[in-house]
C-alpha positions in Angstrom: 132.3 133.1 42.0 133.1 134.6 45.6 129.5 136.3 45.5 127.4 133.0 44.9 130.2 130.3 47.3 129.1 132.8 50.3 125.4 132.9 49.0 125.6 129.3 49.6 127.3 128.7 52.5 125.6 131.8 54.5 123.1 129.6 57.0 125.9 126.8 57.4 128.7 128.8 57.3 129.3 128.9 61.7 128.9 125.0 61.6 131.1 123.9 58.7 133.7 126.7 60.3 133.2 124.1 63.8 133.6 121.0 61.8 136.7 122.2 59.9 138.7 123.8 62.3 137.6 121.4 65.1 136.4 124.6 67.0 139.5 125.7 66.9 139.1 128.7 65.1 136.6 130.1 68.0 139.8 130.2 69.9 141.2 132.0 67.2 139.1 134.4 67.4 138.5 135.0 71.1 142.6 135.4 71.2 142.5 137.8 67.9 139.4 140.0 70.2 141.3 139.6 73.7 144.8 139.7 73.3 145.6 141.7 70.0 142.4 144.0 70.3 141.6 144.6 73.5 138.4 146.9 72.8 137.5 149.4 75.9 141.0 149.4 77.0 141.8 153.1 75.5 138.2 154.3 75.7 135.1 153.6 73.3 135.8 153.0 69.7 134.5 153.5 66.1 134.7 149.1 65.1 134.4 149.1 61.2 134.4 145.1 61.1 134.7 144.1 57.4 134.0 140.8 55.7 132.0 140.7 58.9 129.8 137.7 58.1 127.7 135.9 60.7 129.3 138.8 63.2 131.5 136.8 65.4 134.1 139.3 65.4 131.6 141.9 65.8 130.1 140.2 68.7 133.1 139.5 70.8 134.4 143.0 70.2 131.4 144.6 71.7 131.0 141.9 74.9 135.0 141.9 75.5 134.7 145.8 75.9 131.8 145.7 77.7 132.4 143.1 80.3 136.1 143.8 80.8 136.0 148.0 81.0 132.1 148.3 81.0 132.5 150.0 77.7 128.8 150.6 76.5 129.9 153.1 74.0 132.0 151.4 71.7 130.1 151.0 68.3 130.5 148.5 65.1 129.7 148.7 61.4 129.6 145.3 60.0 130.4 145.6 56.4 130.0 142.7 53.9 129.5 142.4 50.6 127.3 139.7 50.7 123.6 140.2 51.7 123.2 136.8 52.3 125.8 136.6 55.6 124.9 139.8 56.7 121.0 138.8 57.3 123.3 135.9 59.2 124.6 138.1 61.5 121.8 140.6 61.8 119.7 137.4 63.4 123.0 136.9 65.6 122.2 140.0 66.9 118.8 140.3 67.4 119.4 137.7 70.3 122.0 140.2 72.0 121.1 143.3 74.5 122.5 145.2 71.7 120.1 144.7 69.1 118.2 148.1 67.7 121.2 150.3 69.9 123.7 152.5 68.2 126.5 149.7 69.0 125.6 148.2 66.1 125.2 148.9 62.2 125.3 146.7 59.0 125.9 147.9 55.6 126.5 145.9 52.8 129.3 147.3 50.7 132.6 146.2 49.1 135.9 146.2 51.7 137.8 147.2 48.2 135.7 150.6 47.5 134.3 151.8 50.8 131.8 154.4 49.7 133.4 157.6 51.4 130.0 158.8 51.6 129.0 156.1 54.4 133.0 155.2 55.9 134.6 159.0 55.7 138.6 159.2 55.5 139.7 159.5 58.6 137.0 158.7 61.1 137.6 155.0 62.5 139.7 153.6 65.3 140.0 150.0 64.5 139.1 148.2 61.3 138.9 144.5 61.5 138.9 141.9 58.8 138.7 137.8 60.0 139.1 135.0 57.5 138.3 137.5 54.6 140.4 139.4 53.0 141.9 136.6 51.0 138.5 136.2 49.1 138.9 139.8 48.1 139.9 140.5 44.4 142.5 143.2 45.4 144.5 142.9 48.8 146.3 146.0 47.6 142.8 147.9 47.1 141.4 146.5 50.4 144.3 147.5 52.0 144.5 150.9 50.6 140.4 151.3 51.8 141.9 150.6 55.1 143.9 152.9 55.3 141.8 155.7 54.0 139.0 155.4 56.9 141.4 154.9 59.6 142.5 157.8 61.6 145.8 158.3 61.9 146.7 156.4 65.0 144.3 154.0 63.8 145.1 150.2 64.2 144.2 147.7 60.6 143.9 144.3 62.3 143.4 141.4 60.5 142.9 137.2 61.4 143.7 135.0 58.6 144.6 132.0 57.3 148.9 131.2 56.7 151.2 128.8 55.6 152.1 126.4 58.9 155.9 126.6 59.4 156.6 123.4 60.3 156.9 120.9 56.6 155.6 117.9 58.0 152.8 119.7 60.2 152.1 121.2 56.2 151.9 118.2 54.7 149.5 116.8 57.0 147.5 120.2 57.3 147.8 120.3 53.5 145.5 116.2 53.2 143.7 117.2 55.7 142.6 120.5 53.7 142.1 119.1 50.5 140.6 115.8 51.5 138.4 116.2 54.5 136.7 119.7 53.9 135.1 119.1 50.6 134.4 115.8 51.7 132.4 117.7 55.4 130.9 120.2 53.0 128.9 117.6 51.1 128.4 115.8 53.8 127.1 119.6 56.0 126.0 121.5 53.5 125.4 119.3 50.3 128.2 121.8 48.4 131.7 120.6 47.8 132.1 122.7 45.3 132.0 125.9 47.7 134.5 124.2 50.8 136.7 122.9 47.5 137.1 127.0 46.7 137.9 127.9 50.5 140.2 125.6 50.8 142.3 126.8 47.4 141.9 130.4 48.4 144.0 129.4 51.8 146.6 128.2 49.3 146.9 130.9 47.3 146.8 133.9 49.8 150.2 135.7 50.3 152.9 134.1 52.6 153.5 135.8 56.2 156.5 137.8 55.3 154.5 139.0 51.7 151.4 140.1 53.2 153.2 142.2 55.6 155.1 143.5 53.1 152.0 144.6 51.2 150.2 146.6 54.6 153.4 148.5 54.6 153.0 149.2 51.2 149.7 150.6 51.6 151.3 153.0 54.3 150.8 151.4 57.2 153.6 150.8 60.0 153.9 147.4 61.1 156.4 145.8 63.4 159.6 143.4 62.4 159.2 141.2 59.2 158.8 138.4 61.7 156.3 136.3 63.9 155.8 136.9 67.4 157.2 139.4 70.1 157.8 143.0 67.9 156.6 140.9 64.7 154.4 142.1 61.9 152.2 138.9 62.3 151.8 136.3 65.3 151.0 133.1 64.2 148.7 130.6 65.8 148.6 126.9 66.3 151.9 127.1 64.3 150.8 129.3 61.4 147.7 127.2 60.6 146.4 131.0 61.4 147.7 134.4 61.7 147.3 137.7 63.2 148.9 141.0 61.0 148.8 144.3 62.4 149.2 147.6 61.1 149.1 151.3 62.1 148.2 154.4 60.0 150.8 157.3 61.0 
């Protein structure tokens, strides 16, 4: 089912994410890259960015470190399962200075079995999953590929969508979901079916304090089961989205 909605929605995927977020989640993102990343800062890095897509995430992570600390040595693997979104974001790419340079790699594989062939134990800095993991059949099994490929030291950061705190803010989040998307995804794409499935996958993905539970449960260390300041997660435009962090010890 997840296989053939991403199959579907590959070419439209950027613009129905525009029209459903209201752009907002490209401000997502560039806080998620700039404020809880910060690539370049510590030196160059080994990026496994996973669920990668269209490579957004990919993208910023490589120009952030490179315009801020004139990183040029800082490489990415994007890793998807999905052919489909990975030709996406290899045309993404092709447009960039980094096209054809060692800064950049895709590989189609799954985030819950990383071959260790092609992601060894031990051997990456930062692994990055954005608006994917949810659509994975096994958090715990993602989670525990996480931690395997990280070095210790190693930082599992991952965007996604949460439960808004405030009930009323829900309620209209909530008719907004369920109303509007399927109706933009006909209207975008000509699927409703597929923008139906994203918005019921949000619904049923693990609570704040649950899915921080479950990195530490996979070994990670996170900060306090809270939001915020010396949290576990940090939520954004009030828990419509969420950033959880972990490190491997």
């Amino acid at each position: 089912m997840v296989q053939s909605v991403f199959s579907n929605v590959a070419s439209r995927y950027d613009l129905m994410n525009d029209a459903m977020s209201l752009y907002t989640h490209r401000l997502w993102k560039d806080d998620f890259v700039r404020h809880s990343l910060d690539p370049g800062r510590r030196g160059p890095l080994n990026v496994l960015d996973v669920a990668g897509g269209t490579g957004d995430i990919a993208l910023r992570i490589l120009d952030h470190a490179r315009e801020k600390y004139a990183d040029r040595e800082t490489t990415v693997t994007m890793v998807d399962l999905n052919p489909e979104m990975l030709q996406e974001g290899r045309t993404r790419f092709k447009k960039t200075m980094y096209h054809n340079t060692p800064q950049i790699d895709f590989v189609v594989a799954n985030a819950q079995e990383l071959p260790e062939d092609t992601f060894p134990s031990d051997s990456a800095d930062l692994y990055t999953i954005a608006f994917g993991i949810r659509n994975c059949t096994s958090i715990p099994d993602v989670l525990k590929s996480a931690y395997r490929v990280l070095k210790p030291g190693g930082v599992f950061a991952c965007l996604e969508f949460s439960i808004p705190i405030n009930p009323l803010f829900r309620r209209v989040y909530d008719d907004y979901s369920f109303s509007i998307i399927p109706l933009l995804g006909t209207i975008l794409a000509g699927d409703r079916e597929s923008y139906q499935y994203l918005v019921e996958s949000i619904r049923k993905f693990p609570t704040q304090p649950e899915f921080a539970q479950m990195i530490r449960d996979a070994g990670f260390t996170t900060g306090e089961d809270k939001d915020g300041k010396g949290g576990a997660w940090r939520g954004l435009f009030g828990g419509i989205a969420s950033i959880h962090t972990g490190v491997k010890v």
